[in-house]
Structures are given as structure tokens and as C-alpha cells.
C-alpha positions in Angstrom: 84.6 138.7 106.3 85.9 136.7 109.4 84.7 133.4 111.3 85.7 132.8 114.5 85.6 129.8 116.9 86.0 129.1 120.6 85.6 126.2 123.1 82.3 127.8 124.7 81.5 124.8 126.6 82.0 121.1 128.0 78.7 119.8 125.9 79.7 121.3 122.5 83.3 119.8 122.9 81.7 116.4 123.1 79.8 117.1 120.2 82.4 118.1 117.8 84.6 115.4 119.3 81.7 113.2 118.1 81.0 114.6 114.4 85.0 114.5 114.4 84.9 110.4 114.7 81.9 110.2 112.5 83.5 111.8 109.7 86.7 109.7 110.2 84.4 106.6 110.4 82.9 107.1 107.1 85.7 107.9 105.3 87.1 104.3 107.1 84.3 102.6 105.6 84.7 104.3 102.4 88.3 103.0 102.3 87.2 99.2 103.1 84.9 99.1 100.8 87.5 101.1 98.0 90.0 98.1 99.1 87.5 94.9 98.8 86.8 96.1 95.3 90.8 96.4 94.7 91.5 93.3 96.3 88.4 91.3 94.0 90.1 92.8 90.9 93.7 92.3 91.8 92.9 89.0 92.5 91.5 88.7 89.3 94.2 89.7 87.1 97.0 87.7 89.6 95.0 84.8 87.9 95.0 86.3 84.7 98.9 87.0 84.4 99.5 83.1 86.8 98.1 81.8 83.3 99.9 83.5 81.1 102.8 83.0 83.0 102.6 79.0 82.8 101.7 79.9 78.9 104.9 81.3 78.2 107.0 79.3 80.4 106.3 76.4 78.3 106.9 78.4 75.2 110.4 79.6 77.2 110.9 75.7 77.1 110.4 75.2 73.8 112.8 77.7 72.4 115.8 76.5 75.3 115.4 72.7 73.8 115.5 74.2 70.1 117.8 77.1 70.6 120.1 76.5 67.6 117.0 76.4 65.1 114.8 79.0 66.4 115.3 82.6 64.9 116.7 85.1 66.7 113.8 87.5 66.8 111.3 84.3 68.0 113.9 84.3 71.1 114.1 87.7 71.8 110.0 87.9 71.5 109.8 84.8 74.1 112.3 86.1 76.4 110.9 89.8 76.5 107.0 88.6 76.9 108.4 86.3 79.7 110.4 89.3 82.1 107.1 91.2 81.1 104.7 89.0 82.3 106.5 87.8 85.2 107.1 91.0 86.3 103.9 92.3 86.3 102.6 88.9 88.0 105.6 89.8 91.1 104.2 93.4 91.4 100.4 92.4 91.2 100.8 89.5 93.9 103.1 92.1 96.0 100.1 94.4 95.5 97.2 92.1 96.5 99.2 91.6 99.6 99.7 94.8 100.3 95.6 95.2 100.1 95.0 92.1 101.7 97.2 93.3 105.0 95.3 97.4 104.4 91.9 95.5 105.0 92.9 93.9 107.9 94.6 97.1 109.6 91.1 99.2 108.0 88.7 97.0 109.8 90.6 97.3 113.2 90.5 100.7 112.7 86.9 100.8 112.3 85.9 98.6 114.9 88.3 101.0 117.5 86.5 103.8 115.6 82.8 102.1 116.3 83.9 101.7 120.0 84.7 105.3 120.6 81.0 106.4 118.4 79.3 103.8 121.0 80.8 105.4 123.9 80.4 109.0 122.8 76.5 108.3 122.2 75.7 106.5 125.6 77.5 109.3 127.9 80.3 107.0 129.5 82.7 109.8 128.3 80.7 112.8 128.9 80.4 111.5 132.3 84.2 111.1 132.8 85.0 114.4 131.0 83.1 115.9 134.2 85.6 113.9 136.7 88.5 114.7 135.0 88.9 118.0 132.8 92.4 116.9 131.0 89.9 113.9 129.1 89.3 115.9 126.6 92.8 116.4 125.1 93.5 113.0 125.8 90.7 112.0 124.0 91.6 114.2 121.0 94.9 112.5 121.3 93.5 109.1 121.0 91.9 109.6 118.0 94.8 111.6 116.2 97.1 108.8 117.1 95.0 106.4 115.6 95.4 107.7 112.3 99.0 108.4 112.6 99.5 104.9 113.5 97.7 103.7 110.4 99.7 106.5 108.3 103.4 105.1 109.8 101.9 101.5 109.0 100.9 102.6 105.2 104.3 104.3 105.0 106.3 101.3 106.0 104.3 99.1 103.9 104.9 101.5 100.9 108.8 101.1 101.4 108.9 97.8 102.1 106.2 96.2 99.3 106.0 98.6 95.8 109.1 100.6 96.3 110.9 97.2 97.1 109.4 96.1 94.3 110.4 98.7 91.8 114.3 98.4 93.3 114.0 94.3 92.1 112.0 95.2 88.7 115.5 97.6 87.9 118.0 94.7 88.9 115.7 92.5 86.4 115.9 94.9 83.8 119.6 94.8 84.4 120.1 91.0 84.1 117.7 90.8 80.9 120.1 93.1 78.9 122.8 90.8 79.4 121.1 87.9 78.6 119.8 89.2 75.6 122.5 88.4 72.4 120.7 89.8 69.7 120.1 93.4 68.3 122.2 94.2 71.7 121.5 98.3 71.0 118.0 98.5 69.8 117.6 95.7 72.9 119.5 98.0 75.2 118.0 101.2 74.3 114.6 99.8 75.2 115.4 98.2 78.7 117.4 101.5 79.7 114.1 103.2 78.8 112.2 100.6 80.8 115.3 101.7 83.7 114.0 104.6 84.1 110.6 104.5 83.7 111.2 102.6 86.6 113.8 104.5 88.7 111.3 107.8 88.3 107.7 105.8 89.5 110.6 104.6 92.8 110.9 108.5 93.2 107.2 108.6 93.3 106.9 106.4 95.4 109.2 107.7 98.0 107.8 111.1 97.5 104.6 109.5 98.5 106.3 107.5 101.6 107.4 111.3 103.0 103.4 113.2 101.6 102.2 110.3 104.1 104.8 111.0 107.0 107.4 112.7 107.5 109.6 110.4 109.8 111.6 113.9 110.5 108.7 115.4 112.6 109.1 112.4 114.5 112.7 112.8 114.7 113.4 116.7 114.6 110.1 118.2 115.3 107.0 119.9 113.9 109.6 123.3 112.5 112.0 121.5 110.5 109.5 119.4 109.0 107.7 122.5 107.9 110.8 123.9 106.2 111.2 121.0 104.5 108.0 120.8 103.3 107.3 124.4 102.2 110.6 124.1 100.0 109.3 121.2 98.3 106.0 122.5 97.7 108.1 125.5 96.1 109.9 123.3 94.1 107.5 120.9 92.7 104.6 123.7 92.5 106.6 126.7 91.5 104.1 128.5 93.8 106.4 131.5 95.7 106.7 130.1 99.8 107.8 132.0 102.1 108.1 130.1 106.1 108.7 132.7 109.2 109.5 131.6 112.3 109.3 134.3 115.4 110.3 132.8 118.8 112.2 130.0 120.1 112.3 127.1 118.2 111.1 124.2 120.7 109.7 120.5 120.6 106.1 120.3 121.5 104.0 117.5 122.7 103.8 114.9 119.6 100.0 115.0 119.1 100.3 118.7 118.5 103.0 118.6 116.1 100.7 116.2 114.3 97.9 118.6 114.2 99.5 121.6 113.5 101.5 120.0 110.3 98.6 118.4 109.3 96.8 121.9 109.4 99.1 123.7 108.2 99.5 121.0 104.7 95.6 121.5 103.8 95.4 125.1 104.7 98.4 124.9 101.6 97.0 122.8 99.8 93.7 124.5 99.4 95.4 128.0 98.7 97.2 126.2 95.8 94.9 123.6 94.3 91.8 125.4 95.0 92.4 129.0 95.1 95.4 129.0 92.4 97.6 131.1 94.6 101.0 132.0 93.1 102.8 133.7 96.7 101.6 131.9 100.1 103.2 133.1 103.1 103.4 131.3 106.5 104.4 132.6 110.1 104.8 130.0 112.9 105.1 132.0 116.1 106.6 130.0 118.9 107.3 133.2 121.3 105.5 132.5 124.2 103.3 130.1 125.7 100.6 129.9 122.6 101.6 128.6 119.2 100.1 130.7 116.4 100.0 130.3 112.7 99.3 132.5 110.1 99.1 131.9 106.7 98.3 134.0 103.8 97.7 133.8 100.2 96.7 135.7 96.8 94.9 133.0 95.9 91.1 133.7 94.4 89.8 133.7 98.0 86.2 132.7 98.5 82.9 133.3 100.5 82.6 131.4 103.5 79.2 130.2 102.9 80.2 128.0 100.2 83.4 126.5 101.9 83.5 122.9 100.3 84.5 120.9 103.7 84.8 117.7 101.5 88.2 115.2 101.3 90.9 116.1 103.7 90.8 117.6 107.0 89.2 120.7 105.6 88.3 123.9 107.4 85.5 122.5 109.9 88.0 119.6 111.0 91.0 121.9 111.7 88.2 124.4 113.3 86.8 121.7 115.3 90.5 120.1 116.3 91.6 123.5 117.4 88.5 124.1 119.3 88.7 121.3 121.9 92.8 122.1 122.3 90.7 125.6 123.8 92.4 127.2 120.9 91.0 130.0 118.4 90.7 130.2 114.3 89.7 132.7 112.1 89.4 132.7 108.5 89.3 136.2 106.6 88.7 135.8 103.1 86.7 138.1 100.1 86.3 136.6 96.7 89.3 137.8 94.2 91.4 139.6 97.2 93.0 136.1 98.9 92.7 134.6 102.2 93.8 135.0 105.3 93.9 131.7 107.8 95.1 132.2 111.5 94.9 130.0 115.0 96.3 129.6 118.2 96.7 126.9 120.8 98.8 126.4 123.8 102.3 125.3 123.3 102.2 122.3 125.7 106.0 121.2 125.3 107.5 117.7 125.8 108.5 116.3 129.1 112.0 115.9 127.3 111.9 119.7 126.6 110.7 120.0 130.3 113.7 118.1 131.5 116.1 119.9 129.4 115.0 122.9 130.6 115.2 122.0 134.7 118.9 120.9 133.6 119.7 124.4 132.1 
């Protein structure tokens, strides 16, 4: 069973360009109103812990002018509920920052989103796609940057809010075992465990950093990055990956990088999450002027009526994206036998690469 797509025509280009900013305009509205209800209860518990905080502050007061009387375990209580609660009180104000600065980023998003839906509807582009045949891609572009943007933004803000965070709640764990002079092992053992409790959710959290974007296919391009990636899947997933590569390794232009790794990480994620496939094999060909990927799986495979196109960019985005690059994709699949994904689109390299190249 096969499904095949083609850009047939100026008109229908528009009109998936359109349903492609529509979906990314809901799910943007989705996300501001996931973050307003975030920010309302973030707020709420910053005021929570603030309380408790001046609570056990006074409390810390009142063992420090009594020190010689108090029992050890009373000071040992105090001084562990106030590292506790001050913590958490650092890491929920870092994080209602952190949401407060998302919203603001979110809504310009939207509004540039609204603005390209309002010009989309009233023809202004239609019009200029007729003038000039290259609007398309640039349009397409436009709208992939965009989110790209917003994903570098989240990125940064993840390294330099929680995981900075984390990194400061570590050193504190470090200075409370000093300061703590009583029961020093049974203290110790606990704020080691506390360590790394720590130290692994700063993994997460830098695992998440690279899930959101890869600075190397910035850096080194769209086929390291994919190496990379398919050997981590391996390794978290223990799902057998195998990455080809036929032709000459090249750079392309960065908005195709973007689309192709961002194809090719839901057309893996959906043959491992959703159709439990224990061997996936990918092929990037890079031979001659069309990019082509291939990617295979023995996954439970599925009839192509009941695709769910729901969360991610799912196989009517990728379709659609390919479509308007004048590019093909074809999905082969049969219930219990695996699936088959392939496209193509033209290999438009970088003027660096072009330079190089004129050098040579």
C-alpha cells in the first residue's frame, strides 16, 4: 500500500502552506494558554514556599541565639527544613521566570503567526507567488525559522535557568554537609543521595537542551548530527539503528537541514514509540543533486487510513513540507509486516559550499 505526493500546482502549495501555519498556530495557542495556567500556579506556590521561608528563618534564629541549649537533632531538623525550603523557593522563582519570559516569546510568536494567516487568507502572497516563483521556499523558510528561533531561545533558557539551577542546588548540598556537626554519616549519606538525585535530573536536562537542538547541525551539518542522534537513540532505546550514507557528504542550505532532521526524528520516533520496532534502518543519499531518505522498520506497521497525524510534525506535516520544496514522499506500510518511509528533495547547498567549491 503506497501514498504518494507531489507539488501539482501554484494554488494547492498555498493551501498547504496555509493549513501548515494553522496547525502551528494552534498548537501556539495551546502552549500560551498551557503556560498562563503554569505561571498562575507557580506563582502560587513561590508565595507558598516565600512564607515558609520567613517561617523558618525565624525558627533558624531562634536555634543560632540558643545554640548551646537546643538539642542536636532540633538543629539538624531546622537547618535541613531551611536548605529544603529555600531551595525549592530558588528553583520555583527561577521557574516562574523562566515561564514568565516563554509567554512573552509565545505571544510574539503568535502574533508573527496571525500576520502570516491574515496575509495567506486575503491573497497578498498568492499574488506575489505569481511575480516571483522562488516565494514559495522562502516562505516555507520563514516559517521553519521561526520555530527554530523559538527552539535555540528555549534551549538557551534551559542551560542558563534550571540546569544553572541544578549546578547551584549541588554546590548547596556541598556546603550543608559541612555545616552540619551532628550524625555527620547518616547526615552525609542522605545529602550524597540528594547529590545525585541532582547531578542525574542536570543530565536530563542537558539531554533535553540537545532533544530541542542540536547546536552541532548548526555547527557541522545535518549528517553528523544524524549520527549522533541515531547512536543515542540506540543507546537509550536499545532499538538496533543502523545510518547509511551513499554520496558525498556536503553542507546544505540551513532550512533544509532543519527539515530533513526534523523529519527524519518523528519518522523514528513513530517507528519506535508507536509501532514498537526493534531494527530501524536509515539511508541518507547525498549522491547527486536530490537528497533522498529512506528509512525502514519492523515495527507493527499500519493502514494508512487510520494514520494519527496528532502531536509532532506527523506524516501530513512532513508530506506537506516536502511538497512545496517540489519534493516527493511515499509511505509503504501493511499492518504486522513494517513500514517503509521514503522522500526526496533538491539538495540546494550553501553559498559557503558554493564558494568552496569555485576555489577547488
Amino acid at each position: 500500500m503506497a501514498l504518494t505526493t507531489k507539488d501539482t500546482g501554484k494554488q494547492n502549495d498555498w493551501q498547504a502552506l496555509r493549513e501548515i501555519n494553522l496547525h502551528e498556530l494552534k498548537q501556539a495557542r495551546q502552549q500560551l494558554e498551557d503556560v498562563a495556567q503554569l505561571i498562575a500556579q507557580s506563582r502560587d506556590e513561590v508565595d507558598r514556599l516565600a512564607q515558609r521561608n520567613a517561617e523558618i528563618t525565624v525558627q533558624l534564629s531562634q536555634v543560632q541565639s540558643r545554640f548551646d541549649s537546643v538539642p542536636r537533632e532540633e538543629i539538624r531538623k531546622v537547618y535541613e527544613a531551611a536548605i529544603d525550603t529555600q531551595g525549592r523557593l530558588f528553583n520555583m522563582r527561577g521557574r516562574l521566570e523562566n515561564l514568565q519570559n516563554d509567554q512573552e516569546h509565545l505571544q510574539q510568536r503568535l502574533t508573527l503567526l496571525e500576520r502570516i494567516d491574515g496575509l495567506l487568507k486575503d491573497g497578498e502572497i498568492q499574488q506575489q507567488r505569481a511575480e516571483d516563483t522562488s516565494t514559495s521556499i522562502e516562505t516555507l523558510e520563514m516559517l521553519i525559522q521561526t520555530q527554530e528561533t523559538e527552539r535555540q531561545r528555549l534551549s538557551r533558557q534551559m542551560h542558563d535557568g534550571p540546569a544553572q539551577s541544578l549546578s547551584n542546588f549541588i554546590l548547596q548540598t556541598e556546603i550543608a554537609m559541612r555545616l552540619m556537626d551532628q550524625d555527620e554519616t547518616k547526615a552525609r549519606e542522605e545529602l550524597a543521595s540528594l547529590k545525585d538525585t541532582a547531578t542525574t535530573a542536570f543530565r536530563k536536562v542537558r539531554d533535553f537542551i540537545y532533544e530541542l537542538r542540536p547546536m552541532m547541525l548548526d555547527d557541522l551539518g545535518l549528517t553528523p548530527t544524524i549520527r549522533k542522534y541515531v547512536q543515542a537513540l540506540k543507546d537509550q532505546t536499545g532499538v538496533e539503528t543502523n545510518f547509511i550514507l551513499s554520496g558525498s557528504e556536503r553542507r546544505l542550505e540551513p532550512y533544509l537541514e532543519v527539515l530533513v532532521f526534523r523529519a527524519i526524528q518523528e519518522l523514528l520516533s513513530n517507528a519506535i514509540n508507536q509501532g514498537h520496532a526493534t531494527t530501524v534502518k536509515i539511508h541518507l543519499d547525498m549522491a547527486d543533486a536530490y537528497l533522498r531518505v529512506n528509512i525502514e522498520d519492523n515495527g507493527r506497521g499500519f493502514e494508512l487510513e487510520n494514520v494519527d497525524q496528532s502531536g509532532g510534525m506527523g506524516l501530513k506535516m512532513i508530506q506537506d513540507r516536502i511538497a512545496l520544496l517540489e519534493g516527493t514522499f511515499e509511505v509503504d506500510s501493511i499492518p504486522g509486516q513494517g513500514t517503509r518511509v521514503h522522500f526526496q528533495i533538491p539538495a540546494v547547498k550553501t553559498n559557503k559550499n558554493d564558494r568552496q567549491d569555485k576555489e577547488n
